[in-house]
LUMRO-689437 format. One line per field, with one value per residue (C-alpha): residue number from 0; x, y, z. Coordinates in nm, 2 decimals. Each point is the difference from the previous one (the first is absolute). Layout:
BEGIN
seq NUM  ...
c1 X  ...
c2 Y  ...
c3 Z  ...
//
This chain:
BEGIN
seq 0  1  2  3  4  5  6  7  8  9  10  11  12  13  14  15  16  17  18  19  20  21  22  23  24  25  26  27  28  29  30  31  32  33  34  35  36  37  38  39  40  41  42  43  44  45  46  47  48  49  50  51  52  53  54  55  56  57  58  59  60  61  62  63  64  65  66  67  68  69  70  71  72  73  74  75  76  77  78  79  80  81  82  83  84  85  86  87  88  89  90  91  92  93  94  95  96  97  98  99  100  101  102  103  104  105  106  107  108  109  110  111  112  113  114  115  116  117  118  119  120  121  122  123  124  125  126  127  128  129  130  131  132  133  134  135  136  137  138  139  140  141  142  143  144  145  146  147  148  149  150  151  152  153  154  155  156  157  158  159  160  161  162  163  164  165  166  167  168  169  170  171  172  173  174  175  176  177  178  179  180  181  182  183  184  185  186  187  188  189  190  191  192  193  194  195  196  197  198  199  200  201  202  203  204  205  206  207  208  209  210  211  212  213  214  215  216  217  218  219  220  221  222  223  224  225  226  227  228  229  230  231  232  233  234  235  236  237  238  239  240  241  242  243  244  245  246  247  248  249  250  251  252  253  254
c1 -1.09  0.01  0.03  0.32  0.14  -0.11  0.14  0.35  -0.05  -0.05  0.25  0.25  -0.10  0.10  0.34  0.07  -0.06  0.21  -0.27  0.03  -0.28  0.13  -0.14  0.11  0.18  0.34  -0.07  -0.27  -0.02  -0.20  -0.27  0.23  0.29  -0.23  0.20  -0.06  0.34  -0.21  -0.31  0.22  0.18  -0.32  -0.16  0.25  0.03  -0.36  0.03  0.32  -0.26  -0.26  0.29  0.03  -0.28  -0.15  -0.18  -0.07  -0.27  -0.08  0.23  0.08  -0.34  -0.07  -0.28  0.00  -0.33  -0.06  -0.04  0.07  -0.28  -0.12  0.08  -0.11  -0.34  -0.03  0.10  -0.29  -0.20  0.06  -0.02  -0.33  -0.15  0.12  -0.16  -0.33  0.02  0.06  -0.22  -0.26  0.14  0.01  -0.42  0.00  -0.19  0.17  0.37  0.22  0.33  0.19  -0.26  0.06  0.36  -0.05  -0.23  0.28  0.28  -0.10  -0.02  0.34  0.10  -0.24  0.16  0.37  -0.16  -0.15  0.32  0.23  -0.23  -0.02  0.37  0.07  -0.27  0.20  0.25  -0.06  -0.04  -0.14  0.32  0.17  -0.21  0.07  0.36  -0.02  -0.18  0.20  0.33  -0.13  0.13  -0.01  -0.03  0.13  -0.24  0.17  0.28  0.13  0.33  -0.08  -0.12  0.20  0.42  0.30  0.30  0.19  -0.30  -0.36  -0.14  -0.42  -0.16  -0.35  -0.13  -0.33  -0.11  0.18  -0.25  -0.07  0.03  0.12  0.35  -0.11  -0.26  0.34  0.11  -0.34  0.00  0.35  -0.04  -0.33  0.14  0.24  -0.26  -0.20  0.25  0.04  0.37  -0.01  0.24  -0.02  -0.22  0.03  0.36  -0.01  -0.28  0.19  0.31  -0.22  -0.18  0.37  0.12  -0.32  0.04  -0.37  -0.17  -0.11  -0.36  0.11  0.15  -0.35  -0.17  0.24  -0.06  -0.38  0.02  0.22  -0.24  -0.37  -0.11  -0.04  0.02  -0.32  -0.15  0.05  -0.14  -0.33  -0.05  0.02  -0.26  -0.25  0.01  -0.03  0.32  0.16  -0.20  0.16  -0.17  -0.04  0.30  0.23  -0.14  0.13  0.35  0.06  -0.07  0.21  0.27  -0.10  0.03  0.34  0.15  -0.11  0.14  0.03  -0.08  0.32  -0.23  -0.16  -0.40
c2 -0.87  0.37  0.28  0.10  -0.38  -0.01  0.32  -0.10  -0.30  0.19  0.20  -0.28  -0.08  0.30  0.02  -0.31  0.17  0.27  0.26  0.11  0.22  0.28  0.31  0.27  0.12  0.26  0.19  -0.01  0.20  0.29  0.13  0.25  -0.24  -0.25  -0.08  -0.23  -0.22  0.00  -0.14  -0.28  -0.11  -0.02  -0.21  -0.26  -0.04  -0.05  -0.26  -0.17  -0.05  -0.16  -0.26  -0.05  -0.12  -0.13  -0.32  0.07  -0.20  0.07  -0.25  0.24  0.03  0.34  -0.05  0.31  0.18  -0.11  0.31  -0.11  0.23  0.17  0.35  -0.07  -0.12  0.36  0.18  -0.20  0.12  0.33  0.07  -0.17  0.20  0.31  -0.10  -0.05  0.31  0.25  -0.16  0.08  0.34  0.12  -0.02  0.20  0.36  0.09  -0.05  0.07  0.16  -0.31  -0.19  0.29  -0.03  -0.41  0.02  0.25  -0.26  -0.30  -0.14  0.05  -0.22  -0.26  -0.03  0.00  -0.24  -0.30  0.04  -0.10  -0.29  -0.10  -0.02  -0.16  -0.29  0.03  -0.07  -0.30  0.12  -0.38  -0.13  0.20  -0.08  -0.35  0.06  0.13  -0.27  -0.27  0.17  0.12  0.34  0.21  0.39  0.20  0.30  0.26  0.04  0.37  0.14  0.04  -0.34  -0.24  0.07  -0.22  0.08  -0.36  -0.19  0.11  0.17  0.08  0.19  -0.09  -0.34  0.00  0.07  -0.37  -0.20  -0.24  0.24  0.02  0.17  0.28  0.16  0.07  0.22  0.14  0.10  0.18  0.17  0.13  0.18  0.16  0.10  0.14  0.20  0.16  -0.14  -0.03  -0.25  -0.24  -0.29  -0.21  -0.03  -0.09  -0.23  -0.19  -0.04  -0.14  -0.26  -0.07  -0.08  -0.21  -0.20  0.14  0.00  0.34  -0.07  0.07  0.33  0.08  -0.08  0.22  0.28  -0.04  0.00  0.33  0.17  -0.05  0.21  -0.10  0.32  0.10  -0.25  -0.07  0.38  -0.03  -0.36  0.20  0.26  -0.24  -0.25  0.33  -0.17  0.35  0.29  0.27  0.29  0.05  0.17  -0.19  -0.28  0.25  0.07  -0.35  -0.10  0.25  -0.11  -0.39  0.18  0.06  -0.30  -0.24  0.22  -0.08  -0.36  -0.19  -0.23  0.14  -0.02
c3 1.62  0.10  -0.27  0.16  -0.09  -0.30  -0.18  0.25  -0.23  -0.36  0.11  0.04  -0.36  -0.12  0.13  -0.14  -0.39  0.21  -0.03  0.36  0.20  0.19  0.23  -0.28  -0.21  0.07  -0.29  -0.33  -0.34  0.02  -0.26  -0.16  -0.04  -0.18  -0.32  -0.30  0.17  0.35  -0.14  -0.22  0.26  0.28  -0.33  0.00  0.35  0.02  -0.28  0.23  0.29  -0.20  -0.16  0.39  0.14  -0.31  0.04  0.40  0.12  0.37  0.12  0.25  0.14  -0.12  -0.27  -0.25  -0.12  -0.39  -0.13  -0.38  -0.24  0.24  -0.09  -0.33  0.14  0.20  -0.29  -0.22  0.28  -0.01  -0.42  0.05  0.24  -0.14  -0.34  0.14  0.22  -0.28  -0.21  0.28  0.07  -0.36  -0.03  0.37  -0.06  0.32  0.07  0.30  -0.10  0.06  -0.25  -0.27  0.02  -0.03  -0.26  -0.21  0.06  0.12  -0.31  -0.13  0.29  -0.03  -0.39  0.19  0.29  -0.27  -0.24  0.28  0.11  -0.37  -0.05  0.26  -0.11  -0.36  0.14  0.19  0.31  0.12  -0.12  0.29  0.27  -0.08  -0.04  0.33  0.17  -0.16  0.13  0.34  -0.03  0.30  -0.01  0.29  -0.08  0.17  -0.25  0.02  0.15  0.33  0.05  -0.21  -0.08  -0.05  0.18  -0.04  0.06  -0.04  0.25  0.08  0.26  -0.05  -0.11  0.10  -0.37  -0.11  -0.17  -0.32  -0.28  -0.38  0.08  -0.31  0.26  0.21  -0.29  -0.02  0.38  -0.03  -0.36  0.14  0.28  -0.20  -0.28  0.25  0.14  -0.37  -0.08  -0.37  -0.13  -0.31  0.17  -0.28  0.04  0.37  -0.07  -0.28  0.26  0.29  -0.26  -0.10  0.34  0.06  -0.31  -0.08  -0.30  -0.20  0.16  0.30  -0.14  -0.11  0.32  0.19  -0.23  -0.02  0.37  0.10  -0.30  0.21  0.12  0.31  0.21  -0.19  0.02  0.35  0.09  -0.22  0.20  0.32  -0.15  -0.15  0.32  0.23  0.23  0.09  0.20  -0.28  -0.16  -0.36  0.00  0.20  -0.26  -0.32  0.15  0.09  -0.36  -0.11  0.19  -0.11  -0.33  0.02  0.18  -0.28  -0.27  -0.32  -0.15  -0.09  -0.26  -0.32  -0.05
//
């Protein structure tokens, strides 16, 4: 079956949950308009599209990516390289700039990086990856205001992100973007709503939290450094983790 087919077929799927794809959207919130309302409301509608299509199993020939734990695998990744690398850097005689600013904050991240993976393990963190699976939950990935509204029914632009997913890394996708554009609003409180429409359990609050608190910015620039995978100077390295700096903000977790 051609590709064409068999999205024509998902598709069809879809708009019988009456999530419906279309071209684009009229109109979308912008960044200034962003209120605490906006970001409740985009939460439950996400929540509405995963009571939808729970339980979809490729019947209609598209077969969705599993792509349950793996962004917790990454970020295990990550806080594990960055240990060993500043472990290594901090006997170095001779440091670059980027490895002196590293070696003056790196660890207070690796500390923020290995308390959010050890909440999440106390607080069962296997227990919703089984949840998921047992349920077949389906996360549409690309969950902010210009891709996914409800106007009567739902309605989606993009949905080649849809995969096999525990629907909390939906809420993690969305809360992320809007932490990292520097909206401050009580997290907790959204959180708590979200795991209220989902009929979650408070693990799953403490999963999302430890989740929006990586650092993942950081941790994604000193990847990029140690493995050499961007032609940047020192100093485009330094202002980069400076921005990274600022788009993970503060940790919503205590350690």
């Amino acid at each position: 079956m051609y590709f064409e087919d068999v999205e024509s077929c998902f598709v069809n799927y879809l708009e019988s949950k009456k999530i419906f794809k279309v071209k684009e959207f009229d109109n979308t919130i912008k960044y200034k308009n962003i209120s605490l309302d906006n970001i409740k409301e985009q939460m439950f509608i996400i929540s509405e599209f995963h009571r939808r299509t729970l339980k979809y199993s490729g019947i209609m020939n598209k077969r969705l990516y599993n792509n349950i734990g793996k962004e917790v695998e990454q970020y295990k990744v990550y806080t594990k390289k960055l240990k060993k690398y500043l472990d290594r850097i901090e006997k170095l005689q001779n440091k670059t700039i980027f490895q002196e600013k590293l070696n003056q904050i790196g660890k207070k991240y690796l500390i923020r990086a290995e308390s959010c993976m050890n909440n999440m393990d106390k607080n069962g963190y296997t227990d919703l990856i089984i949840r998921s699976m047992k349920r077949v939950e389906m996360c549409l990935r690309n969950t902010y205001f210009n891709n996914l509204r409800k106007k009567g029914n739902i309605e989606v632009i993009d949905i080649e992100g849809c995969c096999y997913n525990m629907v909390e890394m939906d809420a993690v996708y969305f809360l992320n973007r809007i932490k990292r554009k520097g909206i401050s609003e009580n997290f907790y409180e959204i959180i708590m709503e979200f795991c209220k429409y989902e009929h979650l359990k408070h693990s799953s609050v403490q999963f999302i939290l430890s989740m929006i608190s990586y650092p993942y910015e950081v941790m994604k620039c000193c990847s990029k450094y140690i493995y050499g995978t961007k032609n940047w100077t020192e100093k485009e390295y330094i202002l980069k983790l400076n921005k990274a700096i600022d788009e993970d903000g503060e940790s919503l977790i205590k350690f």
